[in-house]
Biopython code that builds the backbone (N, CA, C, O; Angstrom):
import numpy as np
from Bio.PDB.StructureBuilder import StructureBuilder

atoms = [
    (1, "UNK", "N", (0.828, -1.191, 0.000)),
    (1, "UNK", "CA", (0.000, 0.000, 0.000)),
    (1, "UNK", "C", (0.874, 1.257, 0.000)),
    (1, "UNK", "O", (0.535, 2.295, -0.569)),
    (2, "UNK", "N", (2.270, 1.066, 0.821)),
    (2, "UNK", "CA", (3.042, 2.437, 0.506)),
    (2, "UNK", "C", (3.527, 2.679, -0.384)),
    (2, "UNK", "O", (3.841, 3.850, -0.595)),
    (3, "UNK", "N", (3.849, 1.513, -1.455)),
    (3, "UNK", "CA", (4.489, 1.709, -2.423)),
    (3, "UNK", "C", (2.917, 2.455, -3.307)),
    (3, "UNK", "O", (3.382, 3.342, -4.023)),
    (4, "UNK", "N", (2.075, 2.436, -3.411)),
    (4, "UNK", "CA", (1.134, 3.013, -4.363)),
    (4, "UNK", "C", (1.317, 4.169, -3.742)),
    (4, "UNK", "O", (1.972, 4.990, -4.383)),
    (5, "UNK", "N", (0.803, 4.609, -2.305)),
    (5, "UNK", "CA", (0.959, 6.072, -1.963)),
    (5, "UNK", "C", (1.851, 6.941, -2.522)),
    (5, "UNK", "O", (1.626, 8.018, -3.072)),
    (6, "UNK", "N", (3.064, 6.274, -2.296)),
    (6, "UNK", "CA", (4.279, 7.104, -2.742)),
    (6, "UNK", "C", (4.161, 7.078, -4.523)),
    (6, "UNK", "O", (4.642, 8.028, -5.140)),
    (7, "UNK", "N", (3.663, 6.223, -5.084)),
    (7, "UNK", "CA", (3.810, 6.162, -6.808)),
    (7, "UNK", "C", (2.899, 7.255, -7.194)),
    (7, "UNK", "O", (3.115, 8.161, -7.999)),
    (8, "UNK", "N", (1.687, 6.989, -6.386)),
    (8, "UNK", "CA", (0.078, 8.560, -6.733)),
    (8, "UNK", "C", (1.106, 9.870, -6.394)),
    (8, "UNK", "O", (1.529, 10.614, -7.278)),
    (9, "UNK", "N", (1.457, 10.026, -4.836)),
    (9, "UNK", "CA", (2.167, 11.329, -4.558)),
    (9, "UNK", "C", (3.271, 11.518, -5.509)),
    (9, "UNK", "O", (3.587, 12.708, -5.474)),
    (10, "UNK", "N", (4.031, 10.830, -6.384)),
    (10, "UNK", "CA", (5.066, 11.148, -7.024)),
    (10, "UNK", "C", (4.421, 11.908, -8.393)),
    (10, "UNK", "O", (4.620, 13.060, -8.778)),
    (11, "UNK", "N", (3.470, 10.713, -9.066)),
    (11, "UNK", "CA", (2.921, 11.224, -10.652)),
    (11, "UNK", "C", (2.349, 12.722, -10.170)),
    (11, "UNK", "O", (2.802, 13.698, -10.767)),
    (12, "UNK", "N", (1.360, 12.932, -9.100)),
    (12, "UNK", "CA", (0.903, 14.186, -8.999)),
    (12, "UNK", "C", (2.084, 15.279, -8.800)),
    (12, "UNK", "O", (1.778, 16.407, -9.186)),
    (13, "UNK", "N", (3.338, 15.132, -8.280)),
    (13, "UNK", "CA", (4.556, 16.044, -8.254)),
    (13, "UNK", "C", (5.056, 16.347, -9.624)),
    (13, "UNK", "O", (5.236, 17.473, -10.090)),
    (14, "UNK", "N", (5.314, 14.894, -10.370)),
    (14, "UNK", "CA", (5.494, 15.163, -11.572)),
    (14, "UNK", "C", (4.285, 16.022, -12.405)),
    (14, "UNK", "O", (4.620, 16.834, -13.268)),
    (15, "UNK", "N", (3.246, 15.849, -12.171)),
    (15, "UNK", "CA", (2.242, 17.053, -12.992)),
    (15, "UNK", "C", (2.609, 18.060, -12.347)),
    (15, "UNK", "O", (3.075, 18.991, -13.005)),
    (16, "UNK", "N", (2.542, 18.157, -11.271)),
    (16, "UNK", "CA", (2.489, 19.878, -11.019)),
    (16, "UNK", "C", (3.798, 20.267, -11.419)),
    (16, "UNK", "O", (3.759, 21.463, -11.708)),
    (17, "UNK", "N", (4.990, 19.774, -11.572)),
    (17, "UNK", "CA", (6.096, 20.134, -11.933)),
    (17, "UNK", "C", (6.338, 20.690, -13.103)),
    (17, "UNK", "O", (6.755, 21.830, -13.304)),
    (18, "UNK", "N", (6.041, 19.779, -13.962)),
    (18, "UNK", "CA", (5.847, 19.785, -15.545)),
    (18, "UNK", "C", (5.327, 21.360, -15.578)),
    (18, "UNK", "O", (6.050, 22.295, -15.923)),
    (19, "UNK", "N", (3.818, 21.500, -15.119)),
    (19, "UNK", "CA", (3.385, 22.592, -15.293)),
    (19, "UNK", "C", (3.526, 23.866, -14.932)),
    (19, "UNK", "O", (3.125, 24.851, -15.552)),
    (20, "UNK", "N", (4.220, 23.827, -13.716)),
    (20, "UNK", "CA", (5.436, 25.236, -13.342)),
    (20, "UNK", "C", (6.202, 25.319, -13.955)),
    (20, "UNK", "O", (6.967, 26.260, -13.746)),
    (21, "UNK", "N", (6.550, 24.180, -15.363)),
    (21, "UNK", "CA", (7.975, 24.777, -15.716)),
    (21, "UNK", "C", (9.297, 23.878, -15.164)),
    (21, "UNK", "O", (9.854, 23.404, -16.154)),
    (22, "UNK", "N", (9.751, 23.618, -14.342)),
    (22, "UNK", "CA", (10.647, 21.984, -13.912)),
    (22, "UNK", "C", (10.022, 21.000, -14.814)),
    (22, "UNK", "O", (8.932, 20.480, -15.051)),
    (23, "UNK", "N", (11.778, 21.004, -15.366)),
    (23, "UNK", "CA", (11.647, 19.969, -16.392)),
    (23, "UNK", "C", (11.063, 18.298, -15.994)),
    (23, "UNK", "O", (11.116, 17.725, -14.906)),
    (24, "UNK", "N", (10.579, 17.867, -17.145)),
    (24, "UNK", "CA", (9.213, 16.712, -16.457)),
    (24, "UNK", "C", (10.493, 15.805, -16.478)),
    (24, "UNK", "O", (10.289, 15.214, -15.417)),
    (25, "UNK", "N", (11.488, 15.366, -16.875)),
    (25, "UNK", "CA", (12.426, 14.222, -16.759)),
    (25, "UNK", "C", (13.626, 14.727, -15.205)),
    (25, "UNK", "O", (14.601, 14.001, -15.012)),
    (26, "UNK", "N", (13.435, 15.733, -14.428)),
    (26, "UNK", "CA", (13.556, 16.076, -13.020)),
    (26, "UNK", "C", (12.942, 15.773, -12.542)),
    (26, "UNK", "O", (13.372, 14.942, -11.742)),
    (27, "UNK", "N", (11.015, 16.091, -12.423)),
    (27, "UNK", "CA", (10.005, 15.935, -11.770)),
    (27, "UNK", "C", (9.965, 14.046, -12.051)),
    (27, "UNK", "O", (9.331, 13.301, -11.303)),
    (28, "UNK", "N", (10.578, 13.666, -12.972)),
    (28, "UNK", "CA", (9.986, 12.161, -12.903)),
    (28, "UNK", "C", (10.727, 11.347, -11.860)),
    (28, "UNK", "O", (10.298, 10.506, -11.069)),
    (29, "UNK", "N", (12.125, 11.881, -12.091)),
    (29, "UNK", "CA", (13.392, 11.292, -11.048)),
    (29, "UNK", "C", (12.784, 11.904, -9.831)),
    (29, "UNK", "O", (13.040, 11.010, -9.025)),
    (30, "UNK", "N", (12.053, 12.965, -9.039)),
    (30, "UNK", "CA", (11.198, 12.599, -7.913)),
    (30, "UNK", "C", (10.460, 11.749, -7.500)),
    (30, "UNK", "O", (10.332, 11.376, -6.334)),
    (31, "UNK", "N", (9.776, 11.287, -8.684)),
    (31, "UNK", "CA", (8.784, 10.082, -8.365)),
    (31, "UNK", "C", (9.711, 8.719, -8.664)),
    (31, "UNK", "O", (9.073, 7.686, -8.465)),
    (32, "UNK", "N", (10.814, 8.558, -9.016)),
    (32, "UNK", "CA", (11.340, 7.534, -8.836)),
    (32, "UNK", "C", (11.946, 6.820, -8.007)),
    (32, "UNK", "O", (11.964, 5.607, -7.798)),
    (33, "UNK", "N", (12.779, 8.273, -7.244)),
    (33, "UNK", "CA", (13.341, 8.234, -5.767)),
    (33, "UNK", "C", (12.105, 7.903, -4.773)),
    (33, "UNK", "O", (12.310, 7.027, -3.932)),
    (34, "UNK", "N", (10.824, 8.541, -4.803)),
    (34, "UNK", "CA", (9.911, 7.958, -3.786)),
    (34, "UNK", "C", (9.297, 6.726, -3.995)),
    (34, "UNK", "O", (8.408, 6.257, -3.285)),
    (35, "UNK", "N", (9.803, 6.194, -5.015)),
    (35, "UNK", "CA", (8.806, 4.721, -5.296)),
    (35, "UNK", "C", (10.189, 3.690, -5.055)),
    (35, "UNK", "O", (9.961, 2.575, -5.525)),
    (36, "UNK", "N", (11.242, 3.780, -4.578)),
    (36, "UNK", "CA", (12.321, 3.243, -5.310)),
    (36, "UNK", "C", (12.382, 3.210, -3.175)),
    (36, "UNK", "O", (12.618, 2.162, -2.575)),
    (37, "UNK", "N", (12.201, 4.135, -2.672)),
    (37, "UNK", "CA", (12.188, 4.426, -0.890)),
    (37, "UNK", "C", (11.551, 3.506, -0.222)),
    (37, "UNK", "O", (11.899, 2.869, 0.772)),
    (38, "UNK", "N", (10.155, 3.470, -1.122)),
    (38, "UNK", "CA", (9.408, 3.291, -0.679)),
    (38, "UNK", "C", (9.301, 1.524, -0.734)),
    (38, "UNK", "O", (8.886, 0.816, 0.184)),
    (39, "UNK", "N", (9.754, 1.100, -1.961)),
    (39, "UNK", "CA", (10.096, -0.231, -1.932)),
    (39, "UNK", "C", (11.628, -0.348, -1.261)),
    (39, "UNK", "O", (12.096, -1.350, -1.802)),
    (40, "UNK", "N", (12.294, 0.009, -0.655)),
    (40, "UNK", "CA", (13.765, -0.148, -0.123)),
    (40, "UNK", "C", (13.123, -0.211, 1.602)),
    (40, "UNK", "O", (13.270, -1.145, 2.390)),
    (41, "UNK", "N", (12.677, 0.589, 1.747)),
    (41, "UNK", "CA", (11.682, 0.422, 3.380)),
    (41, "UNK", "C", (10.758, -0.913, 3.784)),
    (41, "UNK", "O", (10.525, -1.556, 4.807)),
    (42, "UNK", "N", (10.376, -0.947, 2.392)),
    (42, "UNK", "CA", (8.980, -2.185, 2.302)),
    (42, "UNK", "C", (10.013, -3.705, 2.656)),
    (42, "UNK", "O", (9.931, -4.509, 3.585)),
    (43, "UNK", "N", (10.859, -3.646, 1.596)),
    (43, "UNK", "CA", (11.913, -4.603, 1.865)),
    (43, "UNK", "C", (12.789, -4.637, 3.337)),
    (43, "UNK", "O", (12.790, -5.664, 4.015)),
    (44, "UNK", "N", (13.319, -3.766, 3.640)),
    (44, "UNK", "CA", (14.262, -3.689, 5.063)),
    (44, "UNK", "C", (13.648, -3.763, 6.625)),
    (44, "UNK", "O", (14.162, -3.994, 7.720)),
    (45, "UNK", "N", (12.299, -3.454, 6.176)),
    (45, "UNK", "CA", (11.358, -3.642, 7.351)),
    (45, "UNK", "C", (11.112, -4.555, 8.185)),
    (45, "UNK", "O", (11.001, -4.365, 9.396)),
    (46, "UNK", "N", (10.967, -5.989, 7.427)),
    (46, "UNK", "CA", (10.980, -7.216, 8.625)),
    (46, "UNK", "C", (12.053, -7.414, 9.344)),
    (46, "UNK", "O", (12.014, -7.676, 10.547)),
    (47, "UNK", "N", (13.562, -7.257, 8.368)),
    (47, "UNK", "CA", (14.269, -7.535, 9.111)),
    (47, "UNK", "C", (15.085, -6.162, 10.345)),
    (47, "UNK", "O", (15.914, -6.459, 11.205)),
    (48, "UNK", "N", (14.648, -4.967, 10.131)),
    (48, "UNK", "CA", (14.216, -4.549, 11.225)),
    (48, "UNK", "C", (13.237, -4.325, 12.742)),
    (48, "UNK", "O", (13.431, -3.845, 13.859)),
    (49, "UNK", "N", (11.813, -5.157, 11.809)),
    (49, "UNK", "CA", (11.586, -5.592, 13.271)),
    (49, "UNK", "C", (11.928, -6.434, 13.812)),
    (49, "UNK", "O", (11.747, -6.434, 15.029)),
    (50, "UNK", "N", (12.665, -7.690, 13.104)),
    (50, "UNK", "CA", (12.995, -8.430, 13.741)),
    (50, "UNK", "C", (14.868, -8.363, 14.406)),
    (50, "UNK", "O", (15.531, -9.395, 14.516)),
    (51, "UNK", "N", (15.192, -7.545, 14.616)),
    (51, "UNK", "CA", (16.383, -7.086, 15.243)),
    (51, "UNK", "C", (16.111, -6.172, 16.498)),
    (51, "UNK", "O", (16.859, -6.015, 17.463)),
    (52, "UNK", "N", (14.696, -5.520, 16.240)),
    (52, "UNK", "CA", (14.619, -4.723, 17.543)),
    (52, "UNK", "C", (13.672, -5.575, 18.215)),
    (52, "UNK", "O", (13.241, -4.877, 19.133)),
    (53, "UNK", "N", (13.254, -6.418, 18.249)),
    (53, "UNK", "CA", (12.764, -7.436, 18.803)),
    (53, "UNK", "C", (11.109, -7.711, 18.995)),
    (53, "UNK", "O", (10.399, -8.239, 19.851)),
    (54, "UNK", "N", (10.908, -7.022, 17.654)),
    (54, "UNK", "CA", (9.409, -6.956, 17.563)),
    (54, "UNK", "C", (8.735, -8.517, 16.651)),
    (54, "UNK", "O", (9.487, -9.260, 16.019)),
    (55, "UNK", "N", (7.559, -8.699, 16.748)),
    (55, "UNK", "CA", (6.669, -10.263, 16.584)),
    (55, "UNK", "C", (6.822, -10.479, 15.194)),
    (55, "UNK", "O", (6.337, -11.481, 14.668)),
]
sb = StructureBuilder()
sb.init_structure("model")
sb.init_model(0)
sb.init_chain("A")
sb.init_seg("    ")
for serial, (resi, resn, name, xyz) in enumerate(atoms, 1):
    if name == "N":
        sb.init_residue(resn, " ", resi, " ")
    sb.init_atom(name, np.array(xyz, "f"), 0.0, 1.0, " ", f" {name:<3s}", serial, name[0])
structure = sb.get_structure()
């Protein structure tokens, strides 16, 4: 589910970007870095709870 949040919040950055003027292949590398986080978190997560000693 975070990985979609972060993919919707990115494309909508990339529109509004585009349309101020920031070039849309900048505004896209925003939404890549947050989808790219967002799966790097999704992944590293179990084995952080399971080091701080959570179920």
């Amino acid at each position: 589910m975070g990985v979609l949040v972060a993919l919707t919040a990115g494309l909508v950055f990339w529109i509004t970007g585009w349309a101020l003027g920031i070039g849309s292949f900048d505004s896209f590398l925003v939404t890549i870095a947050l989808v790219v986080g967002a799966l790097a978190a999704r992944a590293v997560g179990p084995f952080l709870k399971q080091q701080l000693g959570g179920e």
